[in-house]
C-alpha positions as CSV (number, residue, x, y, z in Angstrom):
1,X,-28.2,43.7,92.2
2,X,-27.9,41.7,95.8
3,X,-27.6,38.4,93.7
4,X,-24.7,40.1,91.8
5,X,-23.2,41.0,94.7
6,X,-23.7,37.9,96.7
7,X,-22.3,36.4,94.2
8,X,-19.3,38.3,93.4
9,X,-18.8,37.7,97.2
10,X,-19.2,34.0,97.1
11,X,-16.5,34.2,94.1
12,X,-13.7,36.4,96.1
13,X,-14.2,33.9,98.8
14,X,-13.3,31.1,97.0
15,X,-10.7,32.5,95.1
16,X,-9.0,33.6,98.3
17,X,-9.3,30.4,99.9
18,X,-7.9,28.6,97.1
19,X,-5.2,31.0,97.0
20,X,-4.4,30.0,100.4
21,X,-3.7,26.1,99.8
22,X,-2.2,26.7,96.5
23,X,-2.7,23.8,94.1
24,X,-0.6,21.2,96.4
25,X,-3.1,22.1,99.2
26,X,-6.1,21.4,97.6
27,X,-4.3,18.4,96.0
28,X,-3.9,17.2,99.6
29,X,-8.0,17.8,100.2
30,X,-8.4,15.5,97.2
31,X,-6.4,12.9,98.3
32,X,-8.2,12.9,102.5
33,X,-11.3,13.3,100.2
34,X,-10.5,9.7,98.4
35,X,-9.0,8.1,101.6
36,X,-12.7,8.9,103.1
37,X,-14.3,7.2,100.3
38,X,-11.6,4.1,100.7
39,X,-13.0,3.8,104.1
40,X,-16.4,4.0,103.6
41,X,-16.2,1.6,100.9
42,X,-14.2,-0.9,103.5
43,X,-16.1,-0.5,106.4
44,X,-19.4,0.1,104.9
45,X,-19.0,-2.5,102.3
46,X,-18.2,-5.1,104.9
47,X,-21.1,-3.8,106.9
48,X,-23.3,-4.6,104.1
49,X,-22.1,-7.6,103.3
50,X,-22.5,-8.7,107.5
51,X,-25.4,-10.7,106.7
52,X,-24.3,-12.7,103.9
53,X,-20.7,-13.6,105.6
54,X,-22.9,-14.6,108.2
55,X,-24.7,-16.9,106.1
56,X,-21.4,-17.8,104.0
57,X,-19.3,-19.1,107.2
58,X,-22.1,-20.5,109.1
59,X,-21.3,-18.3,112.0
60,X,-22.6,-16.1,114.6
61,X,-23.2,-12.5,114.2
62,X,-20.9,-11.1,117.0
63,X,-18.4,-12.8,115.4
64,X,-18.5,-11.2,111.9
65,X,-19.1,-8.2,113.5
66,X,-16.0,-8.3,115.1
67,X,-13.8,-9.1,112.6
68,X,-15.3,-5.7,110.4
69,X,-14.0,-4.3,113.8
70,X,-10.6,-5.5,113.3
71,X,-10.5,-4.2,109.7
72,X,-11.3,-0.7,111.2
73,X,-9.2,-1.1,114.2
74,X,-6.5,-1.6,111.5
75,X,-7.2,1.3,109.8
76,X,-7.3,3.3,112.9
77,X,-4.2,1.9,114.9
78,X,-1.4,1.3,112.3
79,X,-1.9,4.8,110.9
80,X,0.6,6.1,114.2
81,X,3.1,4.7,111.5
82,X,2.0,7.1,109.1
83,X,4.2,10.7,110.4
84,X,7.6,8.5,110.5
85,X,7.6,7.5,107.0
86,X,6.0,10.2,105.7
87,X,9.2,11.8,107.1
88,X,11.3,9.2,106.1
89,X,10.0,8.4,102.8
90,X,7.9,11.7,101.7
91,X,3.8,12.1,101.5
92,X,3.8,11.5,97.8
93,X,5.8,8.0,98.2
94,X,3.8,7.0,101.3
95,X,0.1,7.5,99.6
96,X,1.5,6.1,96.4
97,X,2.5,2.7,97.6
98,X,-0.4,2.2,100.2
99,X,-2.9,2.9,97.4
100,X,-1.8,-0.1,95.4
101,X,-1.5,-2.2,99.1
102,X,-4.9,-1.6,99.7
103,X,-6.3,-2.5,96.5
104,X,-4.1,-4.8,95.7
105,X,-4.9,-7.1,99.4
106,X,-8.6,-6.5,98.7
107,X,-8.9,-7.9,95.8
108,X,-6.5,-10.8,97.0
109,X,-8.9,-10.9,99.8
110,X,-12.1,-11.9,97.2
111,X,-10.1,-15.1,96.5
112,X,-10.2,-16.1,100.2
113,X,-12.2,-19.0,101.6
114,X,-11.4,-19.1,105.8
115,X,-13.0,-15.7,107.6
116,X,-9.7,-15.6,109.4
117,X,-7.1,-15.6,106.7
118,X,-9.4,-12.5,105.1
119,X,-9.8,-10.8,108.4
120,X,-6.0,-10.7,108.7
121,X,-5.5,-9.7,105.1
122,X,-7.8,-6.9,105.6
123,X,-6.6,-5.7,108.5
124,X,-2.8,-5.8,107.8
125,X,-2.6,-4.8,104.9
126,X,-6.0,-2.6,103.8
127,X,-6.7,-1.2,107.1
128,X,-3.5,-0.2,107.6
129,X,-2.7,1.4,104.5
130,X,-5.6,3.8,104.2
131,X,-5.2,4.2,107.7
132,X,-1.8,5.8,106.6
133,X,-2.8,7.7,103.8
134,X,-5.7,9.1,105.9
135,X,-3.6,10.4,108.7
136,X,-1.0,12.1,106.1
137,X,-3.5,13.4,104.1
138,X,-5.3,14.9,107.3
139,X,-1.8,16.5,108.6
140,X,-1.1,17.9,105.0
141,X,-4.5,19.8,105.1
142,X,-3.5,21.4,108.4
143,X,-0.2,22.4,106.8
144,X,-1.3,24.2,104.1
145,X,-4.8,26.3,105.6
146,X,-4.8,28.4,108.3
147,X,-7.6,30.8,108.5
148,X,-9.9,28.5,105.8
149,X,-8.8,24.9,107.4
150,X,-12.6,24.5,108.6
151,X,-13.7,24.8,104.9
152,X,-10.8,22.6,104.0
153,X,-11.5,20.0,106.0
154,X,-15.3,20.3,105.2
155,X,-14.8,20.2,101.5
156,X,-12.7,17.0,102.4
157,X,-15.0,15.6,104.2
158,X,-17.5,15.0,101.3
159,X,-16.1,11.7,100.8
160,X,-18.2,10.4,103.3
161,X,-21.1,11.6,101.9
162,X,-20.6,11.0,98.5
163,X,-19.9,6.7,99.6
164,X,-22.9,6.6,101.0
165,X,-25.0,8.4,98.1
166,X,-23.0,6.6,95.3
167,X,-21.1,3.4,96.7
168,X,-23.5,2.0,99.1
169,X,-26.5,2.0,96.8
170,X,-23.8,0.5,93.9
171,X,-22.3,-2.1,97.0
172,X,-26.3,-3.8,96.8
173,X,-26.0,-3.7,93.3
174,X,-22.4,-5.3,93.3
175,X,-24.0,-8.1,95.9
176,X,-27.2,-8.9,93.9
177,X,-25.2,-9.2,90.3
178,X,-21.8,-10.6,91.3
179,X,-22.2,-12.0,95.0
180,X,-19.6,-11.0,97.9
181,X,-16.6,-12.5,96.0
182,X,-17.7,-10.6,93.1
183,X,-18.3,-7.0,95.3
184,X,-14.7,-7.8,97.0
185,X,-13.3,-7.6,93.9
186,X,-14.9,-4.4,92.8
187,X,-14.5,-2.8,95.5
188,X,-10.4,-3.4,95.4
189,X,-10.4,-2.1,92.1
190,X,-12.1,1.4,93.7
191,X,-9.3,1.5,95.8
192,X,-6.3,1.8,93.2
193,X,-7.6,5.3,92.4
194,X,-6.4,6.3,96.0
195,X,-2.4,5.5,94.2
196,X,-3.4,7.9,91.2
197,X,-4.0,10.8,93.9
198,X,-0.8,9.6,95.7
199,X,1.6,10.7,92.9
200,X,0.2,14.2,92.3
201,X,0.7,14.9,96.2
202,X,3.4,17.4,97.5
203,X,4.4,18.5,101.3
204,X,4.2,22.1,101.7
205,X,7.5,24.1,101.5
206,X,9.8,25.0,104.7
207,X,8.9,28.7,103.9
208,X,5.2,27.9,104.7
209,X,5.9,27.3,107.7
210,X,6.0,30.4,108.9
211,X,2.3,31.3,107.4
212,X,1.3,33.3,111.1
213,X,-0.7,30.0,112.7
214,X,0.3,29.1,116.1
215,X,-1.3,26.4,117.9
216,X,-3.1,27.3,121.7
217,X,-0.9,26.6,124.5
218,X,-3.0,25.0,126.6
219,X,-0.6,23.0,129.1
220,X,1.8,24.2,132.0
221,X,3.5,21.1,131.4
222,X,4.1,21.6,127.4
223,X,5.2,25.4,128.2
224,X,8.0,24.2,130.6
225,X,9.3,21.7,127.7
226,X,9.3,18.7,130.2
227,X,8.9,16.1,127.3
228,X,12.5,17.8,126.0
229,X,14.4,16.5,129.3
230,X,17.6,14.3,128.2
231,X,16.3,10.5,128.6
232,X,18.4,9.8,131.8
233,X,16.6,12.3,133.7
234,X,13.6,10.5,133.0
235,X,14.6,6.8,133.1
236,X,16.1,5.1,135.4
237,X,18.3,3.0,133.8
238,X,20.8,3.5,131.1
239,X,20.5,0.8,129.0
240,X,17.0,2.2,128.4
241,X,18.3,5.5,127.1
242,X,18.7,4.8,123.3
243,X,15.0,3.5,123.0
244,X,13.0,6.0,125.3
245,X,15.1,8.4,122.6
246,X,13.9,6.4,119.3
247,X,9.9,6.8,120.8
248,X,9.9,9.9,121.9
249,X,12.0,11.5,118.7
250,X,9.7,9.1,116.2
251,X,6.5,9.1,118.0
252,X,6.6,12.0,120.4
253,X,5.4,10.6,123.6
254,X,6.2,13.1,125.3
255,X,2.4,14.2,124.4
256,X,1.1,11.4,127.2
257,X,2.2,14.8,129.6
258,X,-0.7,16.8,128.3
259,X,-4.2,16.7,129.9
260,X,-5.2,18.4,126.7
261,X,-4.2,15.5,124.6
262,X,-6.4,13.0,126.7
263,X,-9.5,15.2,126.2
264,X,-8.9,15.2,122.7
265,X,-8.6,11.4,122.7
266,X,-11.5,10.3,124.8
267,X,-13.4,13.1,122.4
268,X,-12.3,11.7,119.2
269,X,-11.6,7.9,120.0
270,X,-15.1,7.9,122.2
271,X,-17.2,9.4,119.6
272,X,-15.7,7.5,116.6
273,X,-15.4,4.6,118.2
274,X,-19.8,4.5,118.3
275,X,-19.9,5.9,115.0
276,X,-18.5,3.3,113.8
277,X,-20.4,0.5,115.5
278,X,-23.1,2.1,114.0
279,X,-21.7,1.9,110.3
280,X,-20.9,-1.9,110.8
281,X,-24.4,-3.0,112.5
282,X,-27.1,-0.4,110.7
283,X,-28.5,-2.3,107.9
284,X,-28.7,-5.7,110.6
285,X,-30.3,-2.7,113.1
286,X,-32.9,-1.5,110.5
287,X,-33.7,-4.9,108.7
288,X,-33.8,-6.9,111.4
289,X,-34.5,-5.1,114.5
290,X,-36.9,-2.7,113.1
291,X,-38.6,-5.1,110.5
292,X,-37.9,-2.8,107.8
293,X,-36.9,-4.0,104.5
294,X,-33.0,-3.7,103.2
295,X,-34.3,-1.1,100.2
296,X,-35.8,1.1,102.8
297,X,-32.0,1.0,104.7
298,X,-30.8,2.0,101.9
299,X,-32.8,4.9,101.6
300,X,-32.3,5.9,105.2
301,X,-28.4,5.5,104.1
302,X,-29.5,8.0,101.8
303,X,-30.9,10.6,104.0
304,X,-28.4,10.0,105.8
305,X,-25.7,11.1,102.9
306,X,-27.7,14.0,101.8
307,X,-27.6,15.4,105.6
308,X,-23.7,14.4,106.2
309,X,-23.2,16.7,102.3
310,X,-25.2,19.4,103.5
311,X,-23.3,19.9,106.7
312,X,-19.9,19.3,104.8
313,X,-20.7,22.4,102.3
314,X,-22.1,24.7,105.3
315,X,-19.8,23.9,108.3
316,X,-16.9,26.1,107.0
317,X,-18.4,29.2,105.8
318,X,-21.1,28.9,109.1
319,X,-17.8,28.3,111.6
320,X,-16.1,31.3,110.1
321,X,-18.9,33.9,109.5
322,X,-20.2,33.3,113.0
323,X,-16.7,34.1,114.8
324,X,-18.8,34.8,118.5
325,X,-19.2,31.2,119.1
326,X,-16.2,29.2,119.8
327,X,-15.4,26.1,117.6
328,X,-15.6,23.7,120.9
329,X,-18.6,25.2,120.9
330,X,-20.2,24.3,117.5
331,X,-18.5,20.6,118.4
332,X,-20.4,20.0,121.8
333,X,-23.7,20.9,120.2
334,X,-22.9,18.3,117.1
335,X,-21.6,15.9,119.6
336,X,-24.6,16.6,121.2
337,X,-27.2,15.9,118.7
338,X,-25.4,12.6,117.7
339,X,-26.2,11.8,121.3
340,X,-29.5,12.1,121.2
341,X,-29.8,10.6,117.9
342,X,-28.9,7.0,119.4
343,X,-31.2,7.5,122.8
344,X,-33.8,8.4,120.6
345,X,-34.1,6.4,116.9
346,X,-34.7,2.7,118.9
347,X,-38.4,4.3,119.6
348,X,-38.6,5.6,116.1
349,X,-40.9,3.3,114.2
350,X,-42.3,5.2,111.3
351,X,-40.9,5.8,107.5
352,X,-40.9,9.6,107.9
353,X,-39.4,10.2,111.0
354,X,-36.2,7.4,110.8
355,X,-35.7,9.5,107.5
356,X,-35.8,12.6,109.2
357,X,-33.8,11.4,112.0
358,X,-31.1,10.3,109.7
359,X,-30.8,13.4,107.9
360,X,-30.4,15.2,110.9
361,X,-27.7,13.0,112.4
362,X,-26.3,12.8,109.0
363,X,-25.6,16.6,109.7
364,X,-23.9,16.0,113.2
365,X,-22.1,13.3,112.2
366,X,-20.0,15.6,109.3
367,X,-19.6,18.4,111.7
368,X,-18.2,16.2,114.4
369,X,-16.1,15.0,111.6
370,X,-14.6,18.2,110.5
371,X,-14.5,20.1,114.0
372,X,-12.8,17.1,115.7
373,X,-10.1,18.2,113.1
374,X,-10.1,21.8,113.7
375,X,-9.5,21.3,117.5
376,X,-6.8,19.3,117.1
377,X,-4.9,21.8,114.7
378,X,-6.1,24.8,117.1
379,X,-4.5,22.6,119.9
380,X,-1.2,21.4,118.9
381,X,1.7,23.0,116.5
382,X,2.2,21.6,113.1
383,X,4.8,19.4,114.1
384,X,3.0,17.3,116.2
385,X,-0.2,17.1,113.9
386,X,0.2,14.1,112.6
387,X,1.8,12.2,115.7
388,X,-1.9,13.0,117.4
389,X,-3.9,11.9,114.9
390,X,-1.8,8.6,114.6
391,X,-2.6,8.5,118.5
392,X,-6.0,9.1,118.2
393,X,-6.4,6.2,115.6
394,X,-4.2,3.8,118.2
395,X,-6.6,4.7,120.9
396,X,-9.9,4.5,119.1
397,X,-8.9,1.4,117.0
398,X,-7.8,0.0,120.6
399,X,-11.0,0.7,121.7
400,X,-12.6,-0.7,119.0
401,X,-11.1,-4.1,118.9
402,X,-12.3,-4.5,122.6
403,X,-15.9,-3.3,122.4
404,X,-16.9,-3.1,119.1
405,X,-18.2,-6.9,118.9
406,X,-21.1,-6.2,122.3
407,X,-23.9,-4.5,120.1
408,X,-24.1,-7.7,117.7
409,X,-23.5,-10.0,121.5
410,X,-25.9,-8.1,122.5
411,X,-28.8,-8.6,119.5
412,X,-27.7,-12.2,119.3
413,X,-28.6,-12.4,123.7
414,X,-31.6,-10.2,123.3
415,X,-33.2,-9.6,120.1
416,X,-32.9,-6.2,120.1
417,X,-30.7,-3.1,119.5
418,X,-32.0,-1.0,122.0
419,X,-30.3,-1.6,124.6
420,X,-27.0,-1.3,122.4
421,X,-27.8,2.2,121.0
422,X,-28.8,3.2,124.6
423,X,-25.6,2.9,125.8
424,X,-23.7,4.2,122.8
425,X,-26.0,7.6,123.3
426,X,-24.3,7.4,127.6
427,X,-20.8,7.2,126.2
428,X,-20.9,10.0,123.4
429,X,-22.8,12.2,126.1
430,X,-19.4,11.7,127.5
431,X,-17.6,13.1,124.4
432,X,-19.8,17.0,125.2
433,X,-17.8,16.9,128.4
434,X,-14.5,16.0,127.1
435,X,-14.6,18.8,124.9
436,X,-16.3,21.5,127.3
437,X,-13.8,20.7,129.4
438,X,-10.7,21.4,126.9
439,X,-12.5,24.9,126.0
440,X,-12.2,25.7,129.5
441,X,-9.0,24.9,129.6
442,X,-8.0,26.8,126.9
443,X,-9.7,29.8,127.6
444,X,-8.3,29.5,131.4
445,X,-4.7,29.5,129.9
446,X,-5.0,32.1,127.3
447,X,-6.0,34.3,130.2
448,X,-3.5,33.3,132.1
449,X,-0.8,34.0,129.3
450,X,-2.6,37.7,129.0
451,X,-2.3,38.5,132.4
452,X,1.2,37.6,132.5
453,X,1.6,39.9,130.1
């Protein structure tokens, strides 16, 4: 009888969750679910292939390091393109056509014989298109959910997961049978699919709009409308009018005024930005540093997806069931446990316990992940969704570009990771105070707003 009933709960659940996307909205959690899977199978996929690119050019590790670093900072920083043509050109159009760039540039990109001709290729073109179709995708998602946007965004978030259970273990095969020219190629071919997903997509009617979400006002300055002052208040000469008008209508900078929107960027750009040096330098980390065998990396890749799909199915219904603890909340712990993942796996030097830790951060990692989202859609209205996650990629890409080549400078100078991951663990420390200190804020002006009352 309680499994019937736990059941039949489970059921209403999802019926009523689906019922709030509609068939567009879930179509839209397919399509961020694919653009995660694009980038994984980018980013990782050149991570993988860091050693033999090495070998290939004849060059030094930083430096192939850096150029995967460029691909992602591509990704990250041409996506603030994505809200102005989605609005120009429609959702469906925009995924549609950067589908068939991205496949189309990788696979042009196999055919390639100077590092730098591929990098820009990659970065240009690849990078930038998924980039795009990640942040429409994303802001599509926060259109459509309200109360089961946690769940959406989990469910989305599988794409991770799923690359690193499925592609990464296929990427070795790919290298082994074909070589890197050979996995190139493959992997463009994965890529396409993100066009099929393109032309099913649909934005979200004018009515739903008015679906009862409001984001937190969190700001004095956003509440007094000073980004909505006529330009020649705010400049001081004319001549500049017409194009402090174009940026602040087409990229709404008028969101450099909130102290809420720099918290959420040294959150998200600070935490990414170390995740991601940790995607492109792992297997090099594991196999090199830690003597370990690239099989066994591949199996702590695995824990590591198993503990990132485990999070991704439990992180919504957990988030909304236990309504006492604030989402912030949730995040700082994640973002707290990712931190002492990176202080603590250079000392790790047994089988069990790097697969254990792995698993573990696997979990933090896709709660980070879907959180980050949550608190930017709990933060800002719907129409400026998508302008701050095109931000947030400019920043962390920005970031990224700059920094990301020190942990392989570093290995190449010493030897040894461990100094690298011990000051990625000081910086994401930083990320728990970033967001602590937007759910004070928050909770400060919501009090503020009830008083007034």
């Amino acid at each position: 009888m309680m499994v019937r009933v736990c059941l039949e709960r489970v059921l209403n659940s999802s019926i009523a969750i689906f019922r709030e996307g509609g068939l567009h909205g879930w179509i839209a959690v397919l399509g961020l679910f694919t653009a995660k899977i694009a980038w994984a199978v980018l980013v990782k996929g050149m991570g993988m292939m860091l050693p033999t690119l090495q070998e290939q050019f004849d060059t030094s590790t930083w430096l192939i390091g850096w150029m995967v670093a460029f691909v992602s900072a591509g990704f990250e920083i041409l996506g603030i393109l994505a809200t102005p043509l989605k609005e120009r050109f429609g959702a469906r159009t925009v995924v549609t056509v950067s589908g068939l760039v991205a496949g189309i540039s990788m696979i042009t990109a196999s055919f390639l014989s100077s590092v730098y001709v591929m990098t820009f290729i990659l970065t240009v073109f690849t990078g930038s298109a998924l980039g795009i179709s990640f942040v429409v995708t994303k802001h599509l998602i926060g259109s459509y959910f309200s109360k089961s946007v946690t769940t959406a965004y989990g469910v989305a978030g599988l794409g991770d997961p799923v690359a690193f259970l499925t592609v990464v273990p296929s990427i070795q095969l790919f290298l082994d049978t074909y070589g890197w020219r050979g996995t190139m190629l493959l992997l463009g071919a994965l890529l396409l699919h993100l066009t099929v997903i393109g032309a099913l997509m649909k934005p979200p009617a004018a009515s739903r709009s008015q679906d009862g979400y409001e984001a937190a006002h969190t700001d004095e300055e956003q509440e007094t409308g000073k980004d909505k002052l006529a330009p020649r208040n705010r400049c001081g000469c004319s001549c500049f009018n017409p194009l402090y008008s174009f940026a602040r209508d087409t990229f709404q900078i008028g969101l450099f005024s909130s102290v809420s929107f720099w918290l959420v960027v040294a959150l998200y750009s600070g935490w990414h930005m170390i995740y991601s040096g940790w995607v492109i330098y792992y297997v090099q980390y594991t196999t090199m540093s830690k003597q370990f065998t690239l099989e066994d990396a591949s199996q702590f890749l695995f824990a590591f997806g198993i503990g990132r799909l485990t999070a991704c199915f439990a992180i919504g219904p957990l988030v909304q069931s236990v309504q006492v603890v604030s989402t912030h909340i949730w995040l700082a712990g994640a973002l707290l446990l990712v931190a002492v993942y990176y202080a603590v796996d250079p000392w790790l030097t047994s089988y069990l316990s790097i697969i254990v830790n792995a698993f573990v951060f696997g979990n933090a990692v896709s709660t980070v992940s879907t959180l980050s989202d949550v608190v930017v859609k709990e933060t800002f209205d719907k129409e400026q969704m998508g302008h701050v996650f095109g931000w947030l990629g400019v920043v962390s890409g920005s970031a990224s570009l700059l920094l990301l080549y020190l942990p392989g400078l570093i290995y190449d100078l010493t030897g040894d990771h461990t100094v690298a991951f011990s000051v990625m663990a000081g910086v994401q420390s930083m990320t728990v105070v970033a967001v602590l200190w937007l759910y004070w804020r928050q909770k400060h002006a919501r009090r503020s707003s009830d008083s007034s009352i």
